[in-house]
C-alpha positions in Angstrom: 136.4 164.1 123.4 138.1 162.9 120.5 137.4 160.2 118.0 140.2 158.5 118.6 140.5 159.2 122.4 136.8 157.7 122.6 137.6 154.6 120.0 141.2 153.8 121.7 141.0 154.2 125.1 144.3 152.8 126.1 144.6 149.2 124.9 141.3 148.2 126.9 138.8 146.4 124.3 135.6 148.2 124.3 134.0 144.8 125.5 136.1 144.6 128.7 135.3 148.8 129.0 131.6 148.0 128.6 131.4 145.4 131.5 128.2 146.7 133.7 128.8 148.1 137.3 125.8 146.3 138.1 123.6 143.7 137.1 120.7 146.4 136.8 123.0 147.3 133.6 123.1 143.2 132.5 121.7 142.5 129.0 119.5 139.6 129.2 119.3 136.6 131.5 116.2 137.7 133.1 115.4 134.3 134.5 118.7 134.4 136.4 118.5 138.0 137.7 114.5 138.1 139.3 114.1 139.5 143.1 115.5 137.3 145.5 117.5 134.8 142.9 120.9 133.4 144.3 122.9 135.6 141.9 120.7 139.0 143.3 121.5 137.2 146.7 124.7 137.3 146.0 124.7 141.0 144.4 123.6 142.2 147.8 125.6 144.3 149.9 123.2 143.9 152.9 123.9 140.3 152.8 128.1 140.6 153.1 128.3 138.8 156.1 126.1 135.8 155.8 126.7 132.7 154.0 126.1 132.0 150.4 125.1 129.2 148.3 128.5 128.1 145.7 127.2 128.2 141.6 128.3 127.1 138.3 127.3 129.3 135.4 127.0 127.2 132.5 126.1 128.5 128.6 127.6 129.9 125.6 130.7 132.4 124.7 129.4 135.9 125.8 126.6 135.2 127.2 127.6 137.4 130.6 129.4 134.6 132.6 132.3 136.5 134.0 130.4 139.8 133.3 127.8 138.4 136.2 130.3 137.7 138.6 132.3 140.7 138.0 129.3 142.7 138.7 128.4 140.9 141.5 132.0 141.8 142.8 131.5 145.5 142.3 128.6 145.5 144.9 128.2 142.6 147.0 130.6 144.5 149.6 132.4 140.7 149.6 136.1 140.1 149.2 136.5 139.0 145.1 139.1 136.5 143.7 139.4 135.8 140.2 141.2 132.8 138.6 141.7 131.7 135.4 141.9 127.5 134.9 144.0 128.1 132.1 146.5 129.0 134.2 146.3 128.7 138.2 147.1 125.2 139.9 145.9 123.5 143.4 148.7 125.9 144.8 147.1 129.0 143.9 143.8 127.4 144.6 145.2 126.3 148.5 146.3 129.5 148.7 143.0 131.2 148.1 141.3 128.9 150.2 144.0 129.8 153.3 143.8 133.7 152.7 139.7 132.9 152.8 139.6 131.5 156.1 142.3 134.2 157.7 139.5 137.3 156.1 136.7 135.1 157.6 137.9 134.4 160.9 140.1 137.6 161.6 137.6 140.7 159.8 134.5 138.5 159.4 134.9 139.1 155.4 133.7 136.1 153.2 135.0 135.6 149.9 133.3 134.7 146.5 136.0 132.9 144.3 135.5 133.4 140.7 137.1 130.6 139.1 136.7 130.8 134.9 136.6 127.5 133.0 136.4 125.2 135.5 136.1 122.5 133.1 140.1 122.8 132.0 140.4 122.0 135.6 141.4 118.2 136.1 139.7 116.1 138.9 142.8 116.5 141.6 142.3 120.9 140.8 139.0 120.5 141.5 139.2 118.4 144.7 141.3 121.5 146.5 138.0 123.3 145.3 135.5 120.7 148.0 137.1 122.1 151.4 136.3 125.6 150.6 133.0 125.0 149.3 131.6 122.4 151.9 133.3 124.4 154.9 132.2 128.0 153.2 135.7 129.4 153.6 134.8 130.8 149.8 131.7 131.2 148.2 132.6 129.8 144.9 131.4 131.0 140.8 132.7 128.9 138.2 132.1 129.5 134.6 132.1 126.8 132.1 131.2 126.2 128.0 130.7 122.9 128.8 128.3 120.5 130.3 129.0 120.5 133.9 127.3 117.2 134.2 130.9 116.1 132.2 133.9 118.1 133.1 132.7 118.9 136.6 132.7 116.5 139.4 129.7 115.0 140.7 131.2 116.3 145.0 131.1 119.7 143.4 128.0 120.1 141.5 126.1 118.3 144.4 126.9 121.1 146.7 126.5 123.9 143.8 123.6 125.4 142.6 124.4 125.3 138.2 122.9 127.7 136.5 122.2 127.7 133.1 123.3 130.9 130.5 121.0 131.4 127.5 122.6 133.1 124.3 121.2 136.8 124.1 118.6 137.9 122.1 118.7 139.7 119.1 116.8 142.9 121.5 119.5 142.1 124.1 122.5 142.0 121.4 120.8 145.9 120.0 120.8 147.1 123.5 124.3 146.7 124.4 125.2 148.1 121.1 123.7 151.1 121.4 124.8 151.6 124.8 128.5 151.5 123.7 128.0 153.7 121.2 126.6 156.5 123.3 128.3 155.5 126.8 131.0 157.5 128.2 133.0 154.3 129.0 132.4 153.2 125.2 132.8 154.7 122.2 130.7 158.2 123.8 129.0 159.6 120.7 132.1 159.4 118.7 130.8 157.8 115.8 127.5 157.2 114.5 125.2 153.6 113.5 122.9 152.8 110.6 120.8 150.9 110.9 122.2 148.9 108.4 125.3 148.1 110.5 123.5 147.4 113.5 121.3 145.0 112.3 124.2 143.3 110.8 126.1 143.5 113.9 123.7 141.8 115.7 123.5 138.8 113.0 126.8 138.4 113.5 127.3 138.0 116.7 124.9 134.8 117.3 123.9 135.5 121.0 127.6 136.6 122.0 127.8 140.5 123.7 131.8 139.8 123.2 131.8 139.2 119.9 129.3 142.4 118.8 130.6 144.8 120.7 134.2 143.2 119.3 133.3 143.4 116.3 131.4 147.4 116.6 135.3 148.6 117.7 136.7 147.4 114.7 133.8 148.9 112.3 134.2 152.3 114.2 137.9 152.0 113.8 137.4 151.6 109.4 134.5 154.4 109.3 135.5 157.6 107.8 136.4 161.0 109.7 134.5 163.8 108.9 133.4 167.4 110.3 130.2 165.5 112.1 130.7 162.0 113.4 131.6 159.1 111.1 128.1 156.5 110.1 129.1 153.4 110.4 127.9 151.1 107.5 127.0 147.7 107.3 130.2 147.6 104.2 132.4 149.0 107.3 131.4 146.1 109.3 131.9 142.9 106.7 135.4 144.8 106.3 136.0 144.7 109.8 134.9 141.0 110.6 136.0 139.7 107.0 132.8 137.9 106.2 130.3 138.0 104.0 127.0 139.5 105.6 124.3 136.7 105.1 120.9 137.1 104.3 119.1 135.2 107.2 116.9 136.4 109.3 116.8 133.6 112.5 113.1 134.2 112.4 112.6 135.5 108.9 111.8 133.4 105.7 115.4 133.2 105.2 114.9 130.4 108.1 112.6 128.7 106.7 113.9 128.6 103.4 117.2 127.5 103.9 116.6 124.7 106.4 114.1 123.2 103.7 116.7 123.4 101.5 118.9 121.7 103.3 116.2 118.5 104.2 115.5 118.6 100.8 119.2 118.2 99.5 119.3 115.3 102.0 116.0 113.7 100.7 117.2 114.0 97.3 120.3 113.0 98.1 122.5 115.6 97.0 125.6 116.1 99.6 127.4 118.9 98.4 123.9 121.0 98.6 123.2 119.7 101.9 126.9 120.6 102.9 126.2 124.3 101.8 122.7 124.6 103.5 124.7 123.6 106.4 127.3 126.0 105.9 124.8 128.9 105.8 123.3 127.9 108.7 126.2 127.9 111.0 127.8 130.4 109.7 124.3 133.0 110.1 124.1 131.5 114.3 121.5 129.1 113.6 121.0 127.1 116.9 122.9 124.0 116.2 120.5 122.2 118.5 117.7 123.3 115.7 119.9 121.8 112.5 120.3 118.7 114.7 117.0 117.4 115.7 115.8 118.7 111.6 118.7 115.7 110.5 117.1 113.2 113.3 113.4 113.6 111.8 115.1 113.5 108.5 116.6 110.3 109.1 113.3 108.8 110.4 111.1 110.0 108.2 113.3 110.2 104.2 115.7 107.3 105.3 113.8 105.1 107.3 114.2 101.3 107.4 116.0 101.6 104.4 119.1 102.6 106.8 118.4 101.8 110.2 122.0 103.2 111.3 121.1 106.6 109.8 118.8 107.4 112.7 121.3 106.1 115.5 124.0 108.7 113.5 121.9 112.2 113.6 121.3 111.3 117.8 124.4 110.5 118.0 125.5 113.9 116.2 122.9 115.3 117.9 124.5 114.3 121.3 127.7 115.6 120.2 126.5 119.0 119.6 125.0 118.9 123.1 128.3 118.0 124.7 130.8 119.7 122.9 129.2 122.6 121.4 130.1 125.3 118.8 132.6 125.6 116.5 133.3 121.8 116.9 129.7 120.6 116.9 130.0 121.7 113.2 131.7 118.4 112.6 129.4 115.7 113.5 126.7 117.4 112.2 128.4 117.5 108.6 129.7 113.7 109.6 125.6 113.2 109.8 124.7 116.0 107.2 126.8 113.8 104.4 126.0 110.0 105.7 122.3 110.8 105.4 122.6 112.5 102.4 124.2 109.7 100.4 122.2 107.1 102.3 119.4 104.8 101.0 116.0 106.2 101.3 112.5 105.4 102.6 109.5 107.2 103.7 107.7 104.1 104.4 107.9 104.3 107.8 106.5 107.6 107.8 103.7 106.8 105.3 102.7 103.6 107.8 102.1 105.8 111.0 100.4 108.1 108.8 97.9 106.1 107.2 97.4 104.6 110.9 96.5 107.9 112.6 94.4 108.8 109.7 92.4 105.3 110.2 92.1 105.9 113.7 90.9 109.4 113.6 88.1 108.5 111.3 86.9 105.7 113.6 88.8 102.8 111.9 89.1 101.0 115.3 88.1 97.8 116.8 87.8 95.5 119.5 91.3 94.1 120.0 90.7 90.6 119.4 90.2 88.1 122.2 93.2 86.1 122.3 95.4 89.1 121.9 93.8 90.6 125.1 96.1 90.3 128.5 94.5 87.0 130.8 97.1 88.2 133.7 94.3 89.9 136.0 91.8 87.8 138.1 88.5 87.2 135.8 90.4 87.3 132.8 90.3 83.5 131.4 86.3 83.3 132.3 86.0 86.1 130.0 88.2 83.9 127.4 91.3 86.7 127.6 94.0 84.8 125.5 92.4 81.6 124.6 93.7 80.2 121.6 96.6 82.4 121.5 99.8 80.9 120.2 103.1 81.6 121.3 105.6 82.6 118.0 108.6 81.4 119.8 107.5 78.2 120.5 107.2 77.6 116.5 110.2 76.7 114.2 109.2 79.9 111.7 108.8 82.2 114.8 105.3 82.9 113.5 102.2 81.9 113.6 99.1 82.0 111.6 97.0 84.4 113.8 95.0 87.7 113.2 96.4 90.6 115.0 94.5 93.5 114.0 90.7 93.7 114.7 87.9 92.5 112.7 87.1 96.0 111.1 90.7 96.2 109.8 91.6 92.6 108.8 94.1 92.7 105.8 94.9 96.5 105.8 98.5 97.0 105.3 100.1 100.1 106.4 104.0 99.6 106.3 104.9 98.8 102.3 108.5 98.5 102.4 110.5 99.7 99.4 113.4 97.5 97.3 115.9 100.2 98.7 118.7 99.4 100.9 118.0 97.2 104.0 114.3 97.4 103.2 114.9 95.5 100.2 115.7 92.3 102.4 112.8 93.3 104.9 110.6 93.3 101.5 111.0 89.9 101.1 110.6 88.6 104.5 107.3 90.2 105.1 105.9 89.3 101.9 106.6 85.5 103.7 105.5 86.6 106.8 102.4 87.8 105.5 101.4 84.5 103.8 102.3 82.6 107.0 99.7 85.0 108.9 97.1 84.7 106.5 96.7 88.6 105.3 
């Protein structure tokens, strides 16, 4: 075959041409795919004429979404629709649903409905879904990017089963690779990989099978002809995908270093490092759920009391990320990236339950003292539980001259507020408080 036959078949991308027949030939999502799942249910021809149970496949870009359903088409011996919610309406969806019922009740076919981002779907599109589903007139697959729990409604994920996509590995990424390189349906021995380029194929692609095998028909389509096969190199691919190939290995030191780079830039409060740490990160397929909760520790432990707001941002960020994923997510997170950068800082927080845990774990623990102790069970008050105990609120201060800790730590101070920020007003009013309780 020639090169060219094998690199342009037609004007089908190699990742549509690469879609398994099966899902013995699906790369990863092994928790999905073991004996007897719902989606192997599904798969199985011996099981076309009994009722199904309706799912929601929810995870990243190319993770295998449609490639699951499509392969569940090719051998479940069941009648297959596809629709797209970019563009069909309740019509199409009625229409479906009628033609359904007719195969069902005339040939005693049932019909899976593969419907692909639900979640552009509004709620009155997704109420024509509820008939079908409830009644099984279709058995339906919806994909989604999004949280169900959000952009799907609550009649429709109650009487779905959602199942949850997981970005491929790195092993999963190298598998698929190699198979369209050698495959008859891909590029069939018509070029040849370094290593090189298939490791930086992989990097690129972050857990998406679209976007390696995308970007692997582009680099084959730059690589030399010659009188054996043309290499690909890793050069041919940064042409081809017009990016810079990082250095960072997702579980490599390049991991390591760079995210304590970018804490550190935060702690030292240098925003424009932090911003490029950031940068790296996303643009190398770091898990953005990783960067998010490393800027929620950082804003409890570096920032602290200084900036109590700081933490509520990063969950917030955090949250964000959660819901509306990747790209996007990359804007909250520099939102948070930046505000805790260029916020006051404290670690005295962090120093206090430190110091604490270290007192405890070398015995520096008492009896809690009796009026602290809870009188509410029966025996309590003959043992003296809470005698002498004085209620703050009914002081004018709101405190009272009382010892809290016990005996063997009386006067041992653990949180030391610093003259930064918000902890500069909370210096002063514990230095008062602390007179009041006698410490």
């Amino acid at each position: 075959m020639a090169q060219s036959d094998a690199l342009f078949r037609g004007a089908t991308p190699l990742a549509v041409r690469m879609r398994p027949a099966s899902l013995d030939e699906v790369a990863g999502q092994t928790h999905l795919l073991r004996p007897g799942s719902p989606l192997v249910a599904l798969a199985d021809p011996g099981r076309a004429t009994t009722g199904a149970v309706s799912v929601i496949l929810w995870g990243p870009p190319g993770t295998g979404k449609t490639t699951l359903a499509q392969a569940i088409a090719r051998t479940s011996g069941r009648r297959f629709v596809e629709l797209s919610a970019v563009t069909a309406g309740v019509k199409d969806v009625r229409e479906v649903m009628q033609e359904a019922m007719t195969q069902r009740d005339l040939y005693g076919t049932s019909t899976i409905l593969f419907l692909d981002e639900i979640h552009r779907f509004n709620k009155a599109q997704q109420d024509a879904l509820l008939p079908g589903v409830e009644n099984g007139w279709v058995i339906l697959i919806a994909a989604t990017t999004e949280n169900p729990s959000f952009s799907v409604i609550s009649p429709l994920l109650s009487r779905s089963l959602l199942l949850t996509l997981q970005p491929l590995t790195d092993a999963d990424l190298g598998m698929l690779i190699d198979r369209a390189v050698t495959d008859a349906r891909g590029l069939a021995g018509a070029v040849e990989l370094s290593d090189d380029a298939r490791a930086a194929l992989v990097h690129l692609a972050s857990g998406d099978a679209r976007r390696a095998l995308t970007s692997l028909e582009a680099a084959a389509a730059m690589a030399e002809p010659g009188e054996d096969a043309p290499v690909i190199t890793a050069e041919h691919v940064a042409q081809a995908v017009d990016r810079a190939l990082l250095r960072y290995d997702r579980q490599g030191d390049e991991h390591y270093d760079v995210i304590s780079a970018f804490i550190k830039s935060i702690r030292g409060s240098d925003p424009d490092a932090a911003m490029h740490y950031l940068a790296r990160m996303i643009e190398a397929g770091e898990d953005p759920r990783f960067i998010a909760r490393r800027l929620v520790i950082s804003a409890a432990e570096d920032i602290g009391l200084a900036d109590p707001q700081a933490l509520q941002i990063a969950v917030a960020a955090a949250d964000a990320v959660a819901f509306i994923g990747m790209p996007e997510g990359r804007i909250p997170l520099a939102e948070a990236t930046a505000y805790l950068a260029t916020t006051a800082k404290s670690n005295a927080a962090y120093n206090a339950i430190n110091a604490a845990i270290a007192d405890v774990r070398a015995g520096g623990f008492g009896r809690v003292p009796v009026h602290l102790r809870d009188a509410h069970y029966a025996g309590a008050k003959r043992l003296g539980h809470g005698k002498g105990y004085v209620y703050p609120h009914d002081l004018d201060v709101g405190v009272a001259t009382q010892q809290y800790l016990p005996d063997e730590l009386r006067g041992r101070r653990y949180y030391e507020p610093t003259s930064r920020g918000v902890e500069r007003d909370i210096f002063a009013r514990l230095e008062k408080i602390r007179k009041i309780l006698g410490d």
